[in-house]
C-alpha positions in Angstrom: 27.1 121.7 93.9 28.6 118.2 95.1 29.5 115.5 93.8 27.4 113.1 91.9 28.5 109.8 91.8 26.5 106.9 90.0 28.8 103.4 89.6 32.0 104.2 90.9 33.8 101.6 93.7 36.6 100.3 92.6 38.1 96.5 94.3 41.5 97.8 95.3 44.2 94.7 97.0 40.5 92.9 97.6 38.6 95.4 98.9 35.6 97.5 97.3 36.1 101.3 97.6 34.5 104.0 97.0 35.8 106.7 94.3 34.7 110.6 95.8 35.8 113.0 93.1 36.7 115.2 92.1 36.3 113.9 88.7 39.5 115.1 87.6 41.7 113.0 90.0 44.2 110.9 89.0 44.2 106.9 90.4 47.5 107.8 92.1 46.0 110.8 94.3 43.0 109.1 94.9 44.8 105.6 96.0 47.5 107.7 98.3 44.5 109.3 100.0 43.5 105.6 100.5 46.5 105.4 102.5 47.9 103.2 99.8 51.3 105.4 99.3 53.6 102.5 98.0 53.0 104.3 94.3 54.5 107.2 93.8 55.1 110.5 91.8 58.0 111.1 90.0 57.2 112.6 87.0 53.6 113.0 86.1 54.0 112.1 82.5 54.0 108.3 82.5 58.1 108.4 81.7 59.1 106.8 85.1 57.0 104.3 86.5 57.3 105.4 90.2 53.1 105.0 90.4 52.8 101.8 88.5 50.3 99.6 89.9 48.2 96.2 88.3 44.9 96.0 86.5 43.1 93.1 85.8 42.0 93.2 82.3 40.3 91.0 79.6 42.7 88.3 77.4 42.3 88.2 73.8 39.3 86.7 73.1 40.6 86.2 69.4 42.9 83.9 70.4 43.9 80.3 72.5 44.9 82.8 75.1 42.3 85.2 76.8 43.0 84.4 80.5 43.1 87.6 82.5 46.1 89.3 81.9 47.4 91.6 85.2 48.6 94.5 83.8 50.4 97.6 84.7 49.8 100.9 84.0 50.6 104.5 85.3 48.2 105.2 88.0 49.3 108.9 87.7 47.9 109.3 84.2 44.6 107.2 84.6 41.5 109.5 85.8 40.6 107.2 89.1 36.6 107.2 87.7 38.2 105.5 84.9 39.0 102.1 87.3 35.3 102.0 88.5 34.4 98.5 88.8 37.8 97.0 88.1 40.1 95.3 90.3 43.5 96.7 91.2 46.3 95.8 93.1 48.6 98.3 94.5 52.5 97.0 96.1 51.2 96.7 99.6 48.7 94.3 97.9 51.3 92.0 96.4 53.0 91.1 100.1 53.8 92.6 103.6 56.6 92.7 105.6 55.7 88.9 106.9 55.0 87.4 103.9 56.8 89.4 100.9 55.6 88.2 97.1 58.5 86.2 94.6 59.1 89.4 92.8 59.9 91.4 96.3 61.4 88.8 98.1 64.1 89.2 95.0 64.0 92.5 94.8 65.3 92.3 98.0 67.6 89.5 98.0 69.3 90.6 95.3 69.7 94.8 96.1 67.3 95.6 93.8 66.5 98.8 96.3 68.6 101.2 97.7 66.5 104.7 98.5 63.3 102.6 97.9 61.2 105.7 95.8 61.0 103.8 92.8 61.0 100.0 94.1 57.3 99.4 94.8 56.5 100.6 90.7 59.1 98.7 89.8 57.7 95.7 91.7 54.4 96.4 89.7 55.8 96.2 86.8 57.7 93.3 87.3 54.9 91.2 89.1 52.8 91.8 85.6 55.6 90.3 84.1 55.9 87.8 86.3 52.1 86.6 85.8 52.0 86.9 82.1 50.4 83.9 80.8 52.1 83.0 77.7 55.7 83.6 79.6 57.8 80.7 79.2 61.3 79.5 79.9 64.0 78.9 77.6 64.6 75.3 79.4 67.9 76.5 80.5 69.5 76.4 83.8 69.7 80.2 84.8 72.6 81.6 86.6 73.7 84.2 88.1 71.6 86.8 87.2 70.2 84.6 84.3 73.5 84.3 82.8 73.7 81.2 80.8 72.6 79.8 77.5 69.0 79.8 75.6 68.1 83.0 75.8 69.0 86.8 75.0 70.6 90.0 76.7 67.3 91.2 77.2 65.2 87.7 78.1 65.9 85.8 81.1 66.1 82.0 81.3 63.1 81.7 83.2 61.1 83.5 80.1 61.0 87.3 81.8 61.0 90.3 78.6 63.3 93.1 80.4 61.3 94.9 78.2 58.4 95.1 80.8 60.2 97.6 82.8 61.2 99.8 80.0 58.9 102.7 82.0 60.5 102.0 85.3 63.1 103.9 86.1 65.8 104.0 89.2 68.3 106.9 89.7 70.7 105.2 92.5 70.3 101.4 92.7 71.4 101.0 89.3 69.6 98.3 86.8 72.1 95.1 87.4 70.8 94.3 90.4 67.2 95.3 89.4 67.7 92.7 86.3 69.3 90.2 88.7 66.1 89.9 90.3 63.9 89.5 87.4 65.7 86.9 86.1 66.2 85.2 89.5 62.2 84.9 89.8 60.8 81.9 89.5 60.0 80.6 85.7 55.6 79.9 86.9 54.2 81.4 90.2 53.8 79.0 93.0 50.1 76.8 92.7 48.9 78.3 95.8 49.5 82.2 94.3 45.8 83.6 94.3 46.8 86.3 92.0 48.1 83.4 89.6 44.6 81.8 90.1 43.0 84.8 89.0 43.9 84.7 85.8 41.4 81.7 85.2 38.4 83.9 85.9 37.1 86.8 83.3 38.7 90.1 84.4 35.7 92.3 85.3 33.8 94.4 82.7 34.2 98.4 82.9 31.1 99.7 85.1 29.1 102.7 83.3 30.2 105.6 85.7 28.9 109.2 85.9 31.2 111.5 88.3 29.5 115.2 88.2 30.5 117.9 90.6 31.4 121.8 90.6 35.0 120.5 88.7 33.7 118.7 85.9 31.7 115.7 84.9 33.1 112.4 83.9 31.1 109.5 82.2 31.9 106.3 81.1 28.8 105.2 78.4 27.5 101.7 78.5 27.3 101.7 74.4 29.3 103.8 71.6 25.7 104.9 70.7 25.6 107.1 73.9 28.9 108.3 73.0 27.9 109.6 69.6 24.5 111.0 71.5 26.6 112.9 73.8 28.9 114.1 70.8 26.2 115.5 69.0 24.9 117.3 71.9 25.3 121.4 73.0 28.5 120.6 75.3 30.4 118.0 73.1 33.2 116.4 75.4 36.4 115.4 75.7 37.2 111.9 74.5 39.5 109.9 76.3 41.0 106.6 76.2 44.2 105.7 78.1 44.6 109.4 79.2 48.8 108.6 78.0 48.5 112.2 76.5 45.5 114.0 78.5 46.7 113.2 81.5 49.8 114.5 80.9 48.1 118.0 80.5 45.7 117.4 84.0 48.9 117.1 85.9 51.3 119.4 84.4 49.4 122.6 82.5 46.4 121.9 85.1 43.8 121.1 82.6 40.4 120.7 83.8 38.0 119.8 80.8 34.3 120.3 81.9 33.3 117.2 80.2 35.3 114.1 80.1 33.9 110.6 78.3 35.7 107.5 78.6 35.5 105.0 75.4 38.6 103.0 76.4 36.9 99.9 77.0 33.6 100.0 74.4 33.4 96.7 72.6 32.9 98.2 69.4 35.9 100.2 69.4 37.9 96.4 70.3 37.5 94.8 67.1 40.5 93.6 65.2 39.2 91.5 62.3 41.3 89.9 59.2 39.0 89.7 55.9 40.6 89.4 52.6 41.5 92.2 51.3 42.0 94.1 54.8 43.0 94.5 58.1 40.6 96.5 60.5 41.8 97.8 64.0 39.6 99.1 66.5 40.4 102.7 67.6 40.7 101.7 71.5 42.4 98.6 71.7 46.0 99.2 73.3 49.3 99.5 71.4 50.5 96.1 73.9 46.9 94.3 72.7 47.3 95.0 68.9 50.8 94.1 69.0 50.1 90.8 71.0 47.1 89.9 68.6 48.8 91.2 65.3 51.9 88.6 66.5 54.1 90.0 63.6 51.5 89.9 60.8 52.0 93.2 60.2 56.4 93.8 60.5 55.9 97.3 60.1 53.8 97.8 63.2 56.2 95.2 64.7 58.9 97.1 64.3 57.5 100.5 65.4 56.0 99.5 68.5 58.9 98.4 70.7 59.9 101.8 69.9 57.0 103.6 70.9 57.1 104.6 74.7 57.4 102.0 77.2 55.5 98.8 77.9 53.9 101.2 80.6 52.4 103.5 78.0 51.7 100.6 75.5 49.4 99.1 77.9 46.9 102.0 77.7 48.3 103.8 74.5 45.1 103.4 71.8 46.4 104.1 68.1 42.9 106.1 68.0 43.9 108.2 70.5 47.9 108.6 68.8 46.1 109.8 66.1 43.3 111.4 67.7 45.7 114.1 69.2 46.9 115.1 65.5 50.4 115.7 66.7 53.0 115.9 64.4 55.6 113.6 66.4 53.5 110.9 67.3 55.3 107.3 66.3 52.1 105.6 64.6 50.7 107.9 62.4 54.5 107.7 59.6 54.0 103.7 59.9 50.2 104.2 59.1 50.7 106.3 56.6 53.3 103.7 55.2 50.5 101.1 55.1 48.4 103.2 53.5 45.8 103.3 56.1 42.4 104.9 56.6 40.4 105.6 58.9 36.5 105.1 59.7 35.2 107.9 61.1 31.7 107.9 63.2 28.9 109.7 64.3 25.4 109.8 65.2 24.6 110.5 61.0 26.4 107.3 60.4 30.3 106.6 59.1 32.1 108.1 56.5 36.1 106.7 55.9 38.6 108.9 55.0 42.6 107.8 54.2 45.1 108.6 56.6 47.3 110.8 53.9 44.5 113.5 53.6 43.2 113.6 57.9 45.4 116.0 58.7 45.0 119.5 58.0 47.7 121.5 60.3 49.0 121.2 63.6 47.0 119.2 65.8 44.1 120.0 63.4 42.2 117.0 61.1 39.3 116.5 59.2 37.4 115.4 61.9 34.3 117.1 63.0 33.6 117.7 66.8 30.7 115.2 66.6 32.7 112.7 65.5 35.5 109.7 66.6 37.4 107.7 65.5 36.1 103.6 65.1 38.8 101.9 63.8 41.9 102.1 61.3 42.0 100.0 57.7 45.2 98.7 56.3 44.8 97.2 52.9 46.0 93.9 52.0 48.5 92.4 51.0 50.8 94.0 52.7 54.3 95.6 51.1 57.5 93.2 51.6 59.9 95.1 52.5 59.3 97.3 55.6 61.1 99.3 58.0 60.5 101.7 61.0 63.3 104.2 61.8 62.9 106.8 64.7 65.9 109.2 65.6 65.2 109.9 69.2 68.0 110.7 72.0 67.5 107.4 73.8 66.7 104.0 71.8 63.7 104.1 74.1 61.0 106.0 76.2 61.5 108.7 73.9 59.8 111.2 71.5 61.3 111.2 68.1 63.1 113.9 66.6 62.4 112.1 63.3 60.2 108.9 62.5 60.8 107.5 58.9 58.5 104.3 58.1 59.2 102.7 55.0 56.6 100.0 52.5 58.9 98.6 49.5 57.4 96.6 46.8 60.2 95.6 44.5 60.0 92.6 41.8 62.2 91.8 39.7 64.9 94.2 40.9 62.9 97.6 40.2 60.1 99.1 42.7 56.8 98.7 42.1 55.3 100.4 44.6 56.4 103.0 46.9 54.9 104.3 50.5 56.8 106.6 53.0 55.5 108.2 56.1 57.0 110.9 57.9 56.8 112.5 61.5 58.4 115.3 63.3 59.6 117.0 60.2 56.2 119.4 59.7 53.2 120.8 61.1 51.6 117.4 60.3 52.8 113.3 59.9 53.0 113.3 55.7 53.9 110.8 53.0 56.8 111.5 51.0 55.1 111.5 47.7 57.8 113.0 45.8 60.1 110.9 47.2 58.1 107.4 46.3 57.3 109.0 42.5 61.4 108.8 42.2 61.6 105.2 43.4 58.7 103.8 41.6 59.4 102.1 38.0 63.0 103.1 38.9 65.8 99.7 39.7 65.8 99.0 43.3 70.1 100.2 43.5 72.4 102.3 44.9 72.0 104.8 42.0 68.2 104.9 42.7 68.3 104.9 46.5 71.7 107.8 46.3 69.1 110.1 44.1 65.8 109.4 45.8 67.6 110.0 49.2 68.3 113.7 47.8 64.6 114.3 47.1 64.1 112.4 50.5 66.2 115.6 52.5 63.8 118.0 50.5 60.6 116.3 51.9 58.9 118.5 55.1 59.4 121.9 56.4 62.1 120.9 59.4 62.4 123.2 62.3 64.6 124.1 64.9 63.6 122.8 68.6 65.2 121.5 71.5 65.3 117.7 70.4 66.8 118.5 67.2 67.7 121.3 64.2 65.8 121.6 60.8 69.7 120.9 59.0 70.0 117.5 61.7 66.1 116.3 60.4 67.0 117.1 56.9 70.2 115.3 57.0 68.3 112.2 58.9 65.8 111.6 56.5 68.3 111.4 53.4 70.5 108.9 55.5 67.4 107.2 56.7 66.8 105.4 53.1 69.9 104.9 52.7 70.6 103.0 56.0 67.4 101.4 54.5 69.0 100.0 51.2 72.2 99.1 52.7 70.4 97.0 55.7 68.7 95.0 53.3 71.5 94.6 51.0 73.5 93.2 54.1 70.9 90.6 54.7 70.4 89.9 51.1 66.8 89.8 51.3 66.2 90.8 47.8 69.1 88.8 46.1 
């Protein structure tokens, strides 16, 4: 059997390609067998950014600001069918030799490379920093290596988040010199920079694709009907969306699904609507897009994102697919759970919505039914004032938790009104710490309260040993967790 390909070219530094199969490949194979060997492999798990390259992708058309938006990913996580008919731009498509780009002309001025593996990824990630729209400089002077007033350790004068390379990483340069250079670029891109042009124009619309061959088939559906169709059918498939956790499991356990469907970039799955009384997120919109639209509406989410991953992952992370995966560790599913959220579930028999607290039903096992996906996640309105996202992990970033704590206070008058705690990495399955919130509730919001509910707290979950942490550590961390709680908002006297 060959390969059947309907759809699938993808514009790569300009020029239209087309994608061959196998339908399993990831964009970094297929764009080093392009001869396009600036991105590389370093991990195959999306935790170094060695294979980072730019995607041109839609703005938000809910807001002032939906220009196209360049934005980097890990091309060795993304199935390659998934970039039909988008535009891409690898490191040899930024500059040459001759005529280097701003963010490799100061990569190089600056020693931001040393053995070079990691530089063109990092130059990826940095040009998508470099062209984000709503960038903007503090109005200060910058320095040597940004060093001067207006703005923070981790923002540049010249507007640049050192955030955006939280996936990259470098094992000889060092990051000084690496930071030197991102905060020695240049606070707009020059008027003649076509890449900077680009942004004016709509980025182009996902292509409905069809990749079939003797290793699997791969589909991207014009409509979320056809997805529910092909659901409900004989050989239901494998949903996909950002591929941050599938294709860690193509690369590393060599997993080779017979029938893959993409339903990253369905419109109706990229809703995010404000009514009244609540707040509806649609299942594929990325972790980087909900947290640019929400703009802090929602601190909890605020506060848990920055946390989750890297900006890498965040820019094709979907919270449907964090929750779709029904692991016990993931970072979204305690803050959810916090919020009280549910979700809408749908299939070709129509949608049914089920809260968050009672979808899962063991590890990596959830209500949902193989003919169905998930649309989109409700948060109900208004929204809990005191808030708070803590994950224990070994680094403060790019890192699973060990344990995730996410906190929703209600307290007036100095006693708790309402209590909501979510909890990850401390069972078979995220929970809320019900016991927990029946001993704050009705109870004075003080040190008495907080002192006993934290020892009900260090009962909650089933805590195991494993190699990121022991079952006494997790115990001990969530105890301590509302207590750091009470005494952070003491210190900033928020409920004095």
């Amino acid at each position: 059997m060959t390969e059947t390909l309907t759809g699938c070219h993808v514009t790569v530094n300009g020029r239209s390609r087309p994608f061959t199969g196998p339908a399993h490949t990831s964009a970094l194979d297929w764009l080093r067998d392009q001869g396009l060997t600036g991105a590389k492999e370093g991990c195959a798990e999306g935790e170094c950014g060695a294979c980072s390259i730019l995607v041109a992708r839609p703005g938000d058309a809910d807001t002032a600001d939906d220009r196209t938006r360049w934005t980097a990913i890990n091309a060795c996580l993304t199935p390659a069918a998934a970039l039909a008919g988008q535009e891409v731009i690898t490191s040899e498509g930024l500059g040459g030799p001759d005529d280097l780009h701003p963010v490799q002309t100061a990569m190089a001025l600056r020693g931001g490379s040393q053995c070079g593996y990691c530089t063109p990824g990092f130059v990826c990630s940095m040009a998508a920093e470099f062209y984000r729209p709503d960038r903007a400089p503090s109005g200060a002077a910058a320095g040597e290596g940004g060093a001067c007033g207006g703005h923070d350790e981790e923002h540049g004068s010249n507007g640049f988040d050192l955030h955006s390379l939280s996936g990259n990483l470098c094992r000889c340069t060092g990051y000084r010199p690496i930071k030197d250079a991102a905060y020695g670029l240049p606070a707009e891109p020059g008027a003649d920079d076509p890449l900077a042009a680009r942004r004016t124009t709509p980025a182009p619309a996902a292509a409905p694709t069809t990749v079939s061959g003797p290793q699997g088939r791969f589909v991207r559906p014009a409509a979320l009907d056809d997805v529910l169709e092909l659901l409900a059918g004989e050989e239901p498939p494998v949903l996909v969306a950002g591929s941050t956790d599938f294709g860690v499991d193509v690369n590393l356990k060599g997993r080779r699904e017979p029938f893959v469907v993409a339903i990253d970039r369905l419109p109706e799955l990229r809703e995010l609507r404000w009514e009244h009384d609540e707040l509806e997120i649609g299942a594929a919109l990325t972790l980087s897009e909900i947290e640019r639209r929400l703009g802090g509406r929602v601190p909890l989410l605020a506060q848990t994102f920055p946390q989750f991953a890297s900006r890498l992952i965040r820019n094709a992370a979907t919270l449907g697919g964090n929750l779709g995966t029904g692991s016990p560790i993931g970072d979204t599913p305690p803050a959810l759970l916090a919020l009280d959220a549910r979700l809408v579930l749908a299939s070709r028999g129509g949608e049914r919505t089920v809260a968050l607290a009672d979808y899962f039903t063991g590890y990596r096992a959830t209500v949902r039914r193989p003919d169905e996906l998930i649309k989109a996640i409700r948060i109900p309105l208004p929204l809990s004032p005191v808030t708070a996202f803590h994950k224990i992990a070994k680094r403060r970033f790019d890192d699973i938790s060990s344990v995730a704590v996410a906190f929703a206070l209600t307290v007036e008058a100095g006693t708790v009104t309402r209590a909501a705690i979510g909890l990850g990495g401390v069972a078979a399955t995220p929970l809320r710490a019900t016991t927990t919130e029946q001993a704050l509730i009705g109870r004075p919001w003080s040190e008495a309260t907080v002192r006993d509910a934290a020892a009900v707290l260090s009962a909650e979950g089933t805590p195991m040993d494993d190699h990121r942490a022991s079952g006494r550590y997790r115990t001990a961390m969530l105890g301590r967790s509302l207590e750091k709680l009470f005494t952070d908002i003491t210190a900033r006297g928020e409920l004095s």
